[in-house]
C-alpha positions as CSV (number, residue, x, y, z in Angstrom):
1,X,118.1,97.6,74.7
2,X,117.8,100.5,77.3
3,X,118.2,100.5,81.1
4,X,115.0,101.4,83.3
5,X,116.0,104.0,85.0
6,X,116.2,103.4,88.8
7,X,116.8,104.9,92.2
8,X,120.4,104.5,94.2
9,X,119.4,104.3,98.1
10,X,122.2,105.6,100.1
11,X,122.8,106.1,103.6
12,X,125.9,106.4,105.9
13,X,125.1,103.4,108.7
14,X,122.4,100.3,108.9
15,X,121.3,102.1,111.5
16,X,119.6,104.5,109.0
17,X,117.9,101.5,107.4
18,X,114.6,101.8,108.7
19,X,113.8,105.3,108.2
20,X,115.2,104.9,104.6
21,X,113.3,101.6,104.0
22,X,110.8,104.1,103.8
23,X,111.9,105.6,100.7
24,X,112.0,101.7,99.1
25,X,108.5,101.2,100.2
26,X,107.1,104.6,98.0
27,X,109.2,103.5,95.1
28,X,107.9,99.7,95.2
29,X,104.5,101.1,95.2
30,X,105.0,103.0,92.0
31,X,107.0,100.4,90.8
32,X,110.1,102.2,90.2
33,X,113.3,100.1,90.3
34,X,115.8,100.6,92.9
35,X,119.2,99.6,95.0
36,X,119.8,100.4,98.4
37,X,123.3,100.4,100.3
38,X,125.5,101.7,103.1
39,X,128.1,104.0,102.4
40,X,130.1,106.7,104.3
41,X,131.0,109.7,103.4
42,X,133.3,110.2,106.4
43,X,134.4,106.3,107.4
44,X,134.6,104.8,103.2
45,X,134.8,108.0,101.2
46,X,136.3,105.3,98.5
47,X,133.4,103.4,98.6
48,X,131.0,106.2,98.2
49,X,132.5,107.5,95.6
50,X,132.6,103.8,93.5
51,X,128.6,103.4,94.7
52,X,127.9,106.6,93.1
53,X,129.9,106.2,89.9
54,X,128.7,102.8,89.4
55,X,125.2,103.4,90.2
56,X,125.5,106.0,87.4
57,X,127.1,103.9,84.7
58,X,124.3,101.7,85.6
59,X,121.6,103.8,84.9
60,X,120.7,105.2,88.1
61,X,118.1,108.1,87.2
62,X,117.9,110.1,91.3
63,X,119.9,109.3,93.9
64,X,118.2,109.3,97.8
65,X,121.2,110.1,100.4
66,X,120.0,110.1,104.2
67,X,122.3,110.9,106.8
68,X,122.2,112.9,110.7
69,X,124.3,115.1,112.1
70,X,126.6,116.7,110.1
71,X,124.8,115.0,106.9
72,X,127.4,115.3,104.2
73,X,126.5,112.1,102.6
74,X,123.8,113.9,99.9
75,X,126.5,116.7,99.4
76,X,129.1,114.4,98.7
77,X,126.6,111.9,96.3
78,X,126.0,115.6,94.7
79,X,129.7,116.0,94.0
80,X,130.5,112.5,92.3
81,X,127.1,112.9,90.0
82,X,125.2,115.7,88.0
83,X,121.8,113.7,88.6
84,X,119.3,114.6,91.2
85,X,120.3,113.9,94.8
86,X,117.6,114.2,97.3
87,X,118.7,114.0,100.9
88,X,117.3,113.1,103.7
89,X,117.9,114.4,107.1
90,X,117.6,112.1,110.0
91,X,117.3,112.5,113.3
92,X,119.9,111.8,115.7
93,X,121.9,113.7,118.2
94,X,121.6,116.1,120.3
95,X,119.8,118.5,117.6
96,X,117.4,115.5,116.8
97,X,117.9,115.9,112.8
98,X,117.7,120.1,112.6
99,X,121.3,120.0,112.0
100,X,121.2,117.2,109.1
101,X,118.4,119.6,107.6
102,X,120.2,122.9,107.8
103,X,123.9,120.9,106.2
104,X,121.7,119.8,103.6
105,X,119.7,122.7,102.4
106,X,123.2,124.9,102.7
107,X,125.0,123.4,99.9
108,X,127.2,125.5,97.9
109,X,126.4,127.1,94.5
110,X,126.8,124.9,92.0
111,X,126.2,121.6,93.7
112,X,122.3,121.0,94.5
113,X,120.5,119.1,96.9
114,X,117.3,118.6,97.1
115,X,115.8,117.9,100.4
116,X,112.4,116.6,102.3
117,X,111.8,116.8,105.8
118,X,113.5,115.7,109.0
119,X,112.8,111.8,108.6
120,X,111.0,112.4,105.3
121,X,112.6,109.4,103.5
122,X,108.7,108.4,102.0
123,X,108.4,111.6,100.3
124,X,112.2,111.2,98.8
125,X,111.0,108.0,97.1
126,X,107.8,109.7,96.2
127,X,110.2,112.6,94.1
128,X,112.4,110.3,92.9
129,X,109.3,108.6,91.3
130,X,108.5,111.8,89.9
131,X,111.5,113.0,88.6
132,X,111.6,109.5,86.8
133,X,108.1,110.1,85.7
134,X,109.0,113.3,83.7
135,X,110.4,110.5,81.0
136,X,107.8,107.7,81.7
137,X,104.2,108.3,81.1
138,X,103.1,105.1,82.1
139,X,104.6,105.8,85.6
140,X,103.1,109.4,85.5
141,X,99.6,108.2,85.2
142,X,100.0,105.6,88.2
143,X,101.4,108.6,90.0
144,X,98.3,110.6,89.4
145,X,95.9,107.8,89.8
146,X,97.5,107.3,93.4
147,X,96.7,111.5,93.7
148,X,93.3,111.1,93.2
149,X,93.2,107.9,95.5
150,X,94.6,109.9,98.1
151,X,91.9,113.0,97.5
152,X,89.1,110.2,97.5
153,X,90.3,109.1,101.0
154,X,90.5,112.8,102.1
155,X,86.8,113.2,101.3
156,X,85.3,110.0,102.6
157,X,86.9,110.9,105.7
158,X,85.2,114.4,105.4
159,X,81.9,112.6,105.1
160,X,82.2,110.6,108.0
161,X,83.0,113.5,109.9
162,X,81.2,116.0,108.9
163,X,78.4,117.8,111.3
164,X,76.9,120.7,111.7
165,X,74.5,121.8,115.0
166,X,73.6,124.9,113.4
């Protein structure tokens, strides 16, 4: 029998939790799988590193790391695993998140990390569905059919506000 493949959640404090929620929300809706935790990469380096190789073992397709400031938590996921790591800056601090964005993207050759916006924890899920999708046709398809809901919404609103006075 084989795993699902699923999403590891990851973030350095609760306080992170409601921006990251986010990312659970987008993955419930395409009904991918996941786990969701708190782990430091700075105060339980330990413990982030037996998340990440556990979450592996287990199956764990992407992995979602958000974290502020100094944001080593997705560089750090990225250096215990060879799967996909998508981090998420947040905003805190006196830089409000630019810092997290730019410690993120700057990751050294070799160790990738993807990365959404400042806050952007809904479209982390949404990639981390799609990665997963690149196996999965059945999860492709919902992806796309949620596409073209979103386009359909986008042109209903154009007809409702759509006027002309020439």
């Amino acid at each position: 029998m084989s795993i699902k493949p699923w999403v590891c959640i990851v973030m350095g404090s609760d306080s992170d939790a409601e921006v990251m929620s986010q990312a659970a929300a987008a993955l419930d809706e395409a009904g991918v799988p996941y786990e969701m935790t708190v782990a430091s990469a700075h105060r339980t380096p330990e413990r982030t590193k037996e998340v990440i190789t556990n979450a592996e073992r287990d199956g764990a397709a992407v992995f979602i790391a958000g974290a502020g400031m100094a944001a080593h938590l997705p560089g750090v996921v990225a250096s215990f695993t060879t799967r996909p790591v998508i981090g998420v800056p947040l905003s805190s601090g006196a830089l409000q998140g630019v810092d997290a964005l730019y410690a993120i993207v700057q990751m050294p050759p070799g160790i990738p990390v993807a990365s959404v916006a400042i806050g952007g924890a809904r479209n982390a899920g949404i990639l981390a569905a799609q990665i997963i999708a690149t196996a999965d046709e059945e999860l492709a398809r919902r992806l796309q059919e949620k596409r073209r809901g979103m386009a359909e919404a986008v042109l209903d609103k154009a007809k409702r506000i759509n006027r002309s006075t020439r």
